[in-house]
LUMKE-730293 format. One record per residue: residue number from 1; x, y, z of N, C-alpha, C in turn. Coordinates in steps of 0.1 Angstrom, whole numbers. Example, Ala and Ser with C-alpha at 12.3 -4.5 7.8 and 13.67 -1.06 7.14 Angstrom:
! LUMKE-730293
num  n.px  n.py  n.pz  ca.px  ca.py  ca.pz  c.px  c.py  c.pz
1  132  -57  78  123  -45  78  132  -33  78
2  128  -22  71  137  -11  71  129  0  79
END
This chain:
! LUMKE-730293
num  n.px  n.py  n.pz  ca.px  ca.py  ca.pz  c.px  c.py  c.pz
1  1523  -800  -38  1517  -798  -24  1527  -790  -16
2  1538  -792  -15  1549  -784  -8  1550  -773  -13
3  1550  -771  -24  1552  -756  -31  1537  -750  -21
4  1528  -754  -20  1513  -744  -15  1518  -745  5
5  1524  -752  5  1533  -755  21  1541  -743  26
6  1553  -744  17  1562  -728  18  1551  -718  16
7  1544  -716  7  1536  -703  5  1528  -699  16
8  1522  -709  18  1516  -707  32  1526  -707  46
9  1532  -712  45  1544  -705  52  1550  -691  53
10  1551  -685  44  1556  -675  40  1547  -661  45
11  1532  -666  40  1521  -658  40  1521  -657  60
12  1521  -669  65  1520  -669  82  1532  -657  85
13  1542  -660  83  1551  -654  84  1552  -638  76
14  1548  -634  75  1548  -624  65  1532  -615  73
15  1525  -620  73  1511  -615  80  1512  -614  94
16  1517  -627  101  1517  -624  116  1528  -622  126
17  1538  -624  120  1549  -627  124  1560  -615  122
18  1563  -607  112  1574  -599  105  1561  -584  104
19  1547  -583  106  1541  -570  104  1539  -568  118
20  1547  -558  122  1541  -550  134  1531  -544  132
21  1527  -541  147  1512  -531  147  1512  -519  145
22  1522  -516  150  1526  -501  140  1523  -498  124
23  1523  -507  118  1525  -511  101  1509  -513  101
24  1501  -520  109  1484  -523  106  1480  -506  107
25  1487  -500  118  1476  -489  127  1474  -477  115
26  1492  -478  109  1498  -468  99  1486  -472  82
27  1484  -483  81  1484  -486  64  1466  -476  73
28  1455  -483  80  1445  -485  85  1441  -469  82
29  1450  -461  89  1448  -446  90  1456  -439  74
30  1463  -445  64  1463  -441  56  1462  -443  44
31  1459  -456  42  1451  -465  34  1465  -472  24
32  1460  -465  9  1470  -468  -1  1485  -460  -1
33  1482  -445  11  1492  -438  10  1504  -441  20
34  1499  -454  24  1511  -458  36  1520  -467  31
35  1531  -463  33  1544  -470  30  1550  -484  29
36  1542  -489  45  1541  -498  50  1533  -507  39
37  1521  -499  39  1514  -515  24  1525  -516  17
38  1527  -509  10  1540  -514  -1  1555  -522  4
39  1556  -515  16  1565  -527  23  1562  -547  27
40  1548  -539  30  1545  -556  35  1543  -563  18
41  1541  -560  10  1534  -566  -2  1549  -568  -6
42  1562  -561  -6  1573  -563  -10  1581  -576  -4
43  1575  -571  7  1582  -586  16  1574  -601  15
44  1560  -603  13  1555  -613  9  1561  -617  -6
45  1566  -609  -15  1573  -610  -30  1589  -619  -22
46  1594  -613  -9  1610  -622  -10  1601  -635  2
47  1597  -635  5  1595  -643  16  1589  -655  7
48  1583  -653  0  1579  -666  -12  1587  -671  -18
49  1594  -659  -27  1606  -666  -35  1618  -670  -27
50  1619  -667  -17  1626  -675  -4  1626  -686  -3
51  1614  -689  2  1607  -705  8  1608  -714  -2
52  1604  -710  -12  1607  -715  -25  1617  -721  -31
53  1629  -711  -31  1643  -708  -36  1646  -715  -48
54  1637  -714  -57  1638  -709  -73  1636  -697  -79
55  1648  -693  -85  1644  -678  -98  1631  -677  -104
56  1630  -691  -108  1623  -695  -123  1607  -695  -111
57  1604  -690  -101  1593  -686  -94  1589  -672  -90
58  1602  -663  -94  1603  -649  -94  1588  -644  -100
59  1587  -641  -114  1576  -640  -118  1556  -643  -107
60  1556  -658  -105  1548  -660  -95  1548  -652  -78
61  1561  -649  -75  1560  -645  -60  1555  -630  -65
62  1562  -624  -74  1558  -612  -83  1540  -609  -80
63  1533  -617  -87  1521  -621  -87  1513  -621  -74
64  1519  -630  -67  1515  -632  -55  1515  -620  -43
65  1523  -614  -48  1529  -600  -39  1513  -587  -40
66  1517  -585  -56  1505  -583  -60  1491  -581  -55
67  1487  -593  -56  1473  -594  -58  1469  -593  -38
68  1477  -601  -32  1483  -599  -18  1479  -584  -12
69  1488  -575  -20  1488  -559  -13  1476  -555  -24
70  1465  -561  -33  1454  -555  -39  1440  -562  -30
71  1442  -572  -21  1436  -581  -11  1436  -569  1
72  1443  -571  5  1449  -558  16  1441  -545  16
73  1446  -545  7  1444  -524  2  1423  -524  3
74  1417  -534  -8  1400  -533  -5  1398  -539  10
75  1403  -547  17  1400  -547  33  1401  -534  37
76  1411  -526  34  1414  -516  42  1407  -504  40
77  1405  -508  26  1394  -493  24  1380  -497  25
78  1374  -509  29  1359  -509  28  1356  -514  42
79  1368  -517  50  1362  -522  64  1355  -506  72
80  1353  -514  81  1345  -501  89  1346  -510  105
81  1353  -499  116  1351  -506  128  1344  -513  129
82  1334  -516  131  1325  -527  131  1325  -539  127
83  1330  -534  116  1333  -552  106  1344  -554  101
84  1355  -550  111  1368  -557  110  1373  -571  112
85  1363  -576  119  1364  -593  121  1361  -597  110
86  1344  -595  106  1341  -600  92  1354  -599  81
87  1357  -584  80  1364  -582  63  1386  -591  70
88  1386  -590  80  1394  -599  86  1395  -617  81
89  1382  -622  85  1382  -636  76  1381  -633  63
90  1373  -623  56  1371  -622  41  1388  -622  36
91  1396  -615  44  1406  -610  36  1417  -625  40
92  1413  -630  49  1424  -641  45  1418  -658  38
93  1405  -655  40  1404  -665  30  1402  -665  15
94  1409  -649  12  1413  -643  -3  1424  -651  -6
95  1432  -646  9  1448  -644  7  1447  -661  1
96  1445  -672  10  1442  -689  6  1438  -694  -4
97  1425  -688  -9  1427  -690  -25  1437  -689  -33
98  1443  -667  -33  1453  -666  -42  1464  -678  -40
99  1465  -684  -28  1476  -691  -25  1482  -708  -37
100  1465  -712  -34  1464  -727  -41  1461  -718  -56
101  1453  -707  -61  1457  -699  -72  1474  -705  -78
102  1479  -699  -72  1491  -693  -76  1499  -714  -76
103  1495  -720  -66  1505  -733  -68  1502  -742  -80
104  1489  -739  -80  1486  -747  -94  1487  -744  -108
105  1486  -729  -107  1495  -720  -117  1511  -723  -117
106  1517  -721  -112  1533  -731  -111  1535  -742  -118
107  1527  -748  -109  1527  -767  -116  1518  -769  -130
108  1513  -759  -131  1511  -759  -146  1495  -773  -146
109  1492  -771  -134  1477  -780  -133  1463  -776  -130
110  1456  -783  -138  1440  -781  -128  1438  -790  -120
111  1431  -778  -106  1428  -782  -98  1419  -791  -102
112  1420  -804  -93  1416  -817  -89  1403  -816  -78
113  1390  -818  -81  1381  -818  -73  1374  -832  -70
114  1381  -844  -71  1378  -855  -74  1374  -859  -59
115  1380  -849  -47  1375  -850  -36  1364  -848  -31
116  1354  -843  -37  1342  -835  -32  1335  -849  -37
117  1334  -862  -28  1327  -879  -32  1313  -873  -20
118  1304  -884  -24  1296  -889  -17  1296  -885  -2
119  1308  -888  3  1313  -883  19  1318  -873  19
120  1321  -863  11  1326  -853  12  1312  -843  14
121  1303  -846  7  1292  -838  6  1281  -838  19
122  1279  -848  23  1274  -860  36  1279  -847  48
123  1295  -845  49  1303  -841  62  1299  -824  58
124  1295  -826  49  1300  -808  46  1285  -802  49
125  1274  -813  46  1263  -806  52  1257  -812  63
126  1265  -816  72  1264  -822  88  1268  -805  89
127  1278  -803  90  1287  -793  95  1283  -783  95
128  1279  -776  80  1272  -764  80  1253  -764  86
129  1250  -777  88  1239  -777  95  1239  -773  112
130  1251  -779  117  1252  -776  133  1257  -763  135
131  1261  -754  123  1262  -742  129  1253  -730  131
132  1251  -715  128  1237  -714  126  1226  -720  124
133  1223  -726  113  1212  -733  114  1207  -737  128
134  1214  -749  132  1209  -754  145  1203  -742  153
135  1217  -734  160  1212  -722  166  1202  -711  170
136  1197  -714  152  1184  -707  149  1173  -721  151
137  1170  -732  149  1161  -737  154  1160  -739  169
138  1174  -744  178  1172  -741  191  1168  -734  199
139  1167  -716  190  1162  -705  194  1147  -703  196
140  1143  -709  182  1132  -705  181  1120  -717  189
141  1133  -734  192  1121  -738  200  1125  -733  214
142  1131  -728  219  1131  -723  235  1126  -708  238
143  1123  -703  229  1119  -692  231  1107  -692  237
144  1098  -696  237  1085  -696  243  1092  -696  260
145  1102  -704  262  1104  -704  279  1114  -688  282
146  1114  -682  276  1128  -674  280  1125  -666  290
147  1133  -670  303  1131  -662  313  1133  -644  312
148  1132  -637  325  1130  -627  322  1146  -618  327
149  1156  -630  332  1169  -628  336  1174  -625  320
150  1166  -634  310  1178  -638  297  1174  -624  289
151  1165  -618  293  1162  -609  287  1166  -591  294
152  1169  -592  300  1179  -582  310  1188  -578  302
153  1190  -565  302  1204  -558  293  1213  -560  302
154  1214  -560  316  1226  -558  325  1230  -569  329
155  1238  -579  314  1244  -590  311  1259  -585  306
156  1270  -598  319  1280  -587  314  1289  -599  308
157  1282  -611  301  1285  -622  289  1290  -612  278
158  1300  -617  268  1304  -613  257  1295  -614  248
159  1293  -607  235  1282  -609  229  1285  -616  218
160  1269  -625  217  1269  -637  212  1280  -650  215
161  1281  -647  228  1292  -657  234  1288  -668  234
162  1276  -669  241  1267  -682  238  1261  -690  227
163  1262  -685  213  1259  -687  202  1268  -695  198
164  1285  -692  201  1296  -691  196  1300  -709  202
165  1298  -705  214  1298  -719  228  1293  -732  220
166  1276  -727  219  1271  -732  213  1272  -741  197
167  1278  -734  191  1284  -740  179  1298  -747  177
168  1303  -742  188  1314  -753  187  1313  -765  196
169  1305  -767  205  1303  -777  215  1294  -788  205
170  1288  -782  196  1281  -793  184  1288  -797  177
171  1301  -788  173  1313  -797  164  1318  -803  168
172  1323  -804  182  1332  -813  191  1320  -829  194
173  1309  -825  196  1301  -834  194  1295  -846  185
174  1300  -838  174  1301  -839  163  1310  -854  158
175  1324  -846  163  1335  -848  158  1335  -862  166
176  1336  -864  179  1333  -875  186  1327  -883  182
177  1312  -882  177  1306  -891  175  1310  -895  162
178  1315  -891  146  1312  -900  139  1332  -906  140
179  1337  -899  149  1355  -908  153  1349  -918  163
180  1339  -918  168  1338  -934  175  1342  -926  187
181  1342  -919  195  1348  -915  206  1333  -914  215
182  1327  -919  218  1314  -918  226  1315  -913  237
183  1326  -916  245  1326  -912  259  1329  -900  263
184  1339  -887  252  1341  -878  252  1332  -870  251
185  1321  -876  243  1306  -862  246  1301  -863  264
186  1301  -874  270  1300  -873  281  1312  -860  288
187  1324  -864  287  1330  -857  295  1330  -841  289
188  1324  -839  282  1322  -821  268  1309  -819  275
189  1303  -825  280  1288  -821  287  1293  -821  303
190  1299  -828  309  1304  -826  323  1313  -816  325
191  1320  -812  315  1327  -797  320  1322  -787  316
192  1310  -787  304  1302  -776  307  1289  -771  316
193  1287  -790  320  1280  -784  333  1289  -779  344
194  1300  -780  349  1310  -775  358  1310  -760  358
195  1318  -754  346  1313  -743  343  1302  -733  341
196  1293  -741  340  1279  -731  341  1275  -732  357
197  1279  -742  364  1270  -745  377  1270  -730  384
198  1285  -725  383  1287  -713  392  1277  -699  387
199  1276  -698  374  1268  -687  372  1250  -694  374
200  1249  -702  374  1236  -707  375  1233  -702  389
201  1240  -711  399  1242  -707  411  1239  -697  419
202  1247  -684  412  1243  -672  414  1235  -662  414
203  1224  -670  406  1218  -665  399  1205  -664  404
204  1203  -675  410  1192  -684  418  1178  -677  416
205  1180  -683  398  1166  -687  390  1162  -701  385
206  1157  -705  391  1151  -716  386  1143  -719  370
207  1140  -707  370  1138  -707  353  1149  -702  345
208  1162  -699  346  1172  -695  340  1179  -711  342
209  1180  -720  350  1181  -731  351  1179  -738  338
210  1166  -739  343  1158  -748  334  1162  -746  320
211  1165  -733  316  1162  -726  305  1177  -730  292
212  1183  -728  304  1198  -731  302  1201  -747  301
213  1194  -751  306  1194  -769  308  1189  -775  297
214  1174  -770  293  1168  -773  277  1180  -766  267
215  1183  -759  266  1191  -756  257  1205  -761  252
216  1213  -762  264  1222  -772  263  1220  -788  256
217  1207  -793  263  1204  -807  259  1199  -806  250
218  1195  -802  241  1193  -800  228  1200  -801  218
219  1213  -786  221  1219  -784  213  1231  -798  214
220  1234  -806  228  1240  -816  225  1231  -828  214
221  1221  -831  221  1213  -841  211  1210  -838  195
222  1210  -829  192  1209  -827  182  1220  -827  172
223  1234  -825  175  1245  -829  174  1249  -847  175
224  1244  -848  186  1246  -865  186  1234  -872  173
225  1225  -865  172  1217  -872  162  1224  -868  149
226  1227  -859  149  1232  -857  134  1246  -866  128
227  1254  -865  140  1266  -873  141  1261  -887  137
228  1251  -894  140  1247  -906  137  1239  -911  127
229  1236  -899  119  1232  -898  109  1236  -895  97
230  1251  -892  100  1264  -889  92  1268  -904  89
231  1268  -909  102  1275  -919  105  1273  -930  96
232  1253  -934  99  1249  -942  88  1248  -937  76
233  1246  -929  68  1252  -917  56  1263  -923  48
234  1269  -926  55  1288  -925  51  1287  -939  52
235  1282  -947  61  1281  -966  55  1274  -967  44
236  1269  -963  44  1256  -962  31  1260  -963  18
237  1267  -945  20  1273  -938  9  1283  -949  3
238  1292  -955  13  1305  -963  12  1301  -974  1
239  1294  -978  6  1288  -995  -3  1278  -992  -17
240  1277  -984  -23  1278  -981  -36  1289  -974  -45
END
């Protein structure tokens, strides 16, 4: 476990820490012909076998360096402005694999999946249910009210800001309810009505109100139902 500790260490440090933006702007505009990739891929090779500080792991940081600047290099040549965020998580939840890749190759073990029980499965489709999914059911039942403010282009909200809001106020929801914390979804619903009051306010639609009010209560309750439904899930699950 420590060996995948340093590595991920190394990788933070190596990715965010030690690459200037000069070195992203450089590899971005010249792909494989930039120097810089080969630099940063050299430095993730000492910064591992650093953290490490065994020889006898030379070969693996070798490896790791590797596949690292071969991770790199298809982000860089298949992104497109547009989907730099996307191929952004693609490319570091590469880099995470190669990582537990490479520690379990060391230790000379197979990975252990003995974690993926009863509860593991229970939380993992709570989770992936309150994100899109929900969003797209809450959509499609409030749609029939959508005022004619929500439909205005001259919205100067970030886009899909509210989507985003929305899905993590269901995980915090979430999270609260099956830790036993009940009273925290109150106070997660009182500072988002705080925050919305002023653009509501402004606004002074009554059906943007409303609209916004169904939606919120929703997207909380549906969260709180799920959370409770985890909850008894996981007692359930527990006693066989």
């Amino acid at each position: 476990m420590i060996i995948f500790v340093k590595l991920f260490l190394a990788h933070i440090i190596g990715d965010f820490i030690l690459q200037p933006s000069a070195w992203v702007q450089d590899k971005e505009q010249k792909l494989h012909r930039s120097i810089y990739l080969y630099l940063h891929t050299i430095l993730h090779v000492l910064l591992a076998l650093l953290l490490v500080g065994k020889m006898a792991f030379l070969g693996y940081a070798i490896l790791l360096g590797f596949l690292h600047g071969l991770i790199d290099f298809l982000k860089l040549r298949f992104q497109q402005k547009q989907t730099k965020r996307i191929w952004f998580i693609i490319d570091q939840l590469l880099h995470l694999l190669v990582l537990i890749g490479v520690t379990f190759y060391y230790n000379n073990q197979i990975p252990d999946f003995s974690f993926a029980d009863n509860q593991f499965w229970i939380l993992l489709t709570a989770l992936i249910l309150l994100t899109k999914p929900t969003s797209i059911i809450i959509k499609n039942i409030i749609s029939i009210w959508t005022p004619e403010n929500k439909l205005s282009k001259n919205d100067d909200s970030l886009q899909n800001a509210g989507n985003y809001i929305g899905i993590l106020e269901r995980l915090f929801v979430f999270y609260f309810v099956i830790s036993g914390h009940l009273e925290a979804v109150g106070f997660l619903l009182a500072a988002k009505s705080i925050f919305r009051f002023g653009d509501l306010k402004e606004a002074k639609d009554r059906k943007l109100t409303e609209y916004v009010l169904i939606g919120t209560l929703l997207s909380f309750g549906i969260a709180f139902l799920v959370g409770l439904l985890a909850n008894y899930s996981l007692l359930f699950s527990s006693s066989f």
